[in-house]
DRENMAR-839940 format. One record per residue (C-alpha): residue in one letter; x, y, z. Coordinates in steps of 0.2 Angstrom, whole numbers, plus 5000, padded with zeros to 4 digits. Last residue first. Layout:
BEGIN
<pt a, <X, Y, Z>>
...
END
This chain:
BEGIN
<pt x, <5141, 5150, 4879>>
<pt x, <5127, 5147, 4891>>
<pt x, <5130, 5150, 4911>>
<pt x, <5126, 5169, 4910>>
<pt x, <5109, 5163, 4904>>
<pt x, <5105, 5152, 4918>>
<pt x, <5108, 5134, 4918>>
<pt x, <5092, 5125, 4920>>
<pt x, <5087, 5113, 4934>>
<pt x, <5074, 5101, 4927>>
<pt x, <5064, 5101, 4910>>
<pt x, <5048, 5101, 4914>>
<pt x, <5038, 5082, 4912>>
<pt x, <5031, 5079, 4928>>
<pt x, <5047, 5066, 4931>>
<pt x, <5060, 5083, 4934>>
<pt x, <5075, 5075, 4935>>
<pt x, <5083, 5083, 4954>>
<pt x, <5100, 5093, 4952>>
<pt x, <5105, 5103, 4968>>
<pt x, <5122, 5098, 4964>>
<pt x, <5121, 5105, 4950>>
<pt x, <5130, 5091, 4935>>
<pt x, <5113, 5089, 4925>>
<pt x, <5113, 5108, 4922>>
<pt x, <5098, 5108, 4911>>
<pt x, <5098, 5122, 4896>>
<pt x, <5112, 5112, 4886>>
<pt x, <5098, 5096, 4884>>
<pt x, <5110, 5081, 4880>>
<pt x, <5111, 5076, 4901>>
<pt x, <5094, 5082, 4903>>
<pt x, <5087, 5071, 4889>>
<pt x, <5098, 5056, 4899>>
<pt x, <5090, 5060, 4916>>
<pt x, <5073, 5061, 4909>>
<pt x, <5074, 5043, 4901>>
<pt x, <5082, 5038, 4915>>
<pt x, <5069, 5043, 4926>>
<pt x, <5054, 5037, 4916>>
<pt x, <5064, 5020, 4915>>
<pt x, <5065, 5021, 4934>>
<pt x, <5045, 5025, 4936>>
<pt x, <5040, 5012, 4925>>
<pt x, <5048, 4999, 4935>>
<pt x, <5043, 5005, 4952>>
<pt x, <5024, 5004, 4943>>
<pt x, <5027, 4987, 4938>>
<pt x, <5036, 4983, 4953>>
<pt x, <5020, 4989, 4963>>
<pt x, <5007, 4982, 4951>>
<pt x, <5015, 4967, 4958>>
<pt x, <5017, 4970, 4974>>
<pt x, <5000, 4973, 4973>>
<pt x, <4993, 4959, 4963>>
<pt x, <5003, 4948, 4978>>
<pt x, <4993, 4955, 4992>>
<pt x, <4977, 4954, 4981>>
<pt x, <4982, 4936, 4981>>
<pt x, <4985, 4933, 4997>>
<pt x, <4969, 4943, 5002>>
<pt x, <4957, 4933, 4993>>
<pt x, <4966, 4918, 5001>>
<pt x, <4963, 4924, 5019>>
<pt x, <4944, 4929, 5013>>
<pt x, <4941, 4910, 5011>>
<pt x, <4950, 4904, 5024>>
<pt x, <4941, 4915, 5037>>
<pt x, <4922, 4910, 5026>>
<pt x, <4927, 4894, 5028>>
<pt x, <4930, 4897, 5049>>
<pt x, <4914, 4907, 5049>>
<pt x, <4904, 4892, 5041>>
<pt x, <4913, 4879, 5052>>
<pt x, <4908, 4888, 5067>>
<pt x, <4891, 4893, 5064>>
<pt x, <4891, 4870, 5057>>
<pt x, <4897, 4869, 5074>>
<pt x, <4884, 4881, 5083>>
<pt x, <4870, 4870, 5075>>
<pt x, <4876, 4854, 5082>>
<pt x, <4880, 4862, 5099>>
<pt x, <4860, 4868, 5099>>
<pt x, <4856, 4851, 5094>>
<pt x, <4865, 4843, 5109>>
<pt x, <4860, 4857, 5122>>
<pt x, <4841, 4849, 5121>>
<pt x, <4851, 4831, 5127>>
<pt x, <4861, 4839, 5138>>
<pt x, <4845, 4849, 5147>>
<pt x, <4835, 4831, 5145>>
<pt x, <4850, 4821, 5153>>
<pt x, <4850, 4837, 5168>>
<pt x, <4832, 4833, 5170>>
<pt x, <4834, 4809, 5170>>
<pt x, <4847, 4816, 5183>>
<pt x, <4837, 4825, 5194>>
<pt x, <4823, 4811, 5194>>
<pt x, <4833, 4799, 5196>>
<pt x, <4844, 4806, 5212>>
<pt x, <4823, 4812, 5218>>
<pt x, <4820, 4794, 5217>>
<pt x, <4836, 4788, 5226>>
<pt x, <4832, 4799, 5243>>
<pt x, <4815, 4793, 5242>>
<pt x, <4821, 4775, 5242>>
<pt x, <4836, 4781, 5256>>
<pt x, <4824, 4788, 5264>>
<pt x, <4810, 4774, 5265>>
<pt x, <4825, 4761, 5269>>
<pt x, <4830, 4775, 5285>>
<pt x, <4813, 4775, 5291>>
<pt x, <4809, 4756, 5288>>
<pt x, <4828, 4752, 5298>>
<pt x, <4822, 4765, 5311>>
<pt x, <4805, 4756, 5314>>
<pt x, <4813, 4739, 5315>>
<pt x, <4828, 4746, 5328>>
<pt x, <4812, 4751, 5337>>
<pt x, <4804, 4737, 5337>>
<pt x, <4819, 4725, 5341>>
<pt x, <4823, 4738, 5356>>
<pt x, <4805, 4735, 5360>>
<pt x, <4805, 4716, 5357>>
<pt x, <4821, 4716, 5369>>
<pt x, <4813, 4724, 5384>>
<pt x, <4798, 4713, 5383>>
<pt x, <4810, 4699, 5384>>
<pt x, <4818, 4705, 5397>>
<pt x, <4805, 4712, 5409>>
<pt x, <4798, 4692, 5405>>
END
């Protein structure tokens, strides 16, 4: 009978410890749950936040494009505007260097010789110089 009552308490006891271990492992899952179903209601407040800071995104990145295709073009106005200008500049000079060339006063030949684009006559020949 020591045996048998020596049994029923190990029995009871390995009884007690599977209960106590069941209730954790129950309590355990529960506050798993419950964590989870908290970071799902963060992720899902997050979603719209994410939605709205695409379109931020998408708007900036149109805007980019669109200001990247304003400047192309305004970069090609330039160079154009720059080639007329280069243009108009060159016929200026050889206009100028050929009305120095006929002009007796101008000394086209000096070696210091520059046209004078402002619209004065550029290195003259001095009076000693003239025949």
């Amino acid at each position: 009978m020591k045996y048998v009552v020596i049994i029923l308490i190990v029995l009871a006891v390995l009884l007690a410890a599977a209960l106590i271990w069941t209730a954790m492992k129950r309590k355990k899952d529960q506050v798993g749950r419950e964590r989870a179903s908290e970071l799902r209601s963060e992720a899902a407040s997050t979603a719209a936040a994410k939605q709205e800071q695409e379109a931020r995104a998408r708007e900036a990145e149109a805007e980019a494009a669109r200001v990247r295709a304003r400047a192309d073009k305004l970069e090609v106005r330039a160079a154009e505007e720059r080639t007329s200008y280069d243009m108009t500049r060159a016929q200026q000079e050889n206009s100028v260097r050929e009305a120095d060339a006929v002009d007796p006063d101008v000394d086209h030949r000096s070696t210091d010789y520059q046209p004078d684009l402002d619209g004065t006559p550029g290195h003259r020949a001095e009076r000693g110089d003239q025949i």
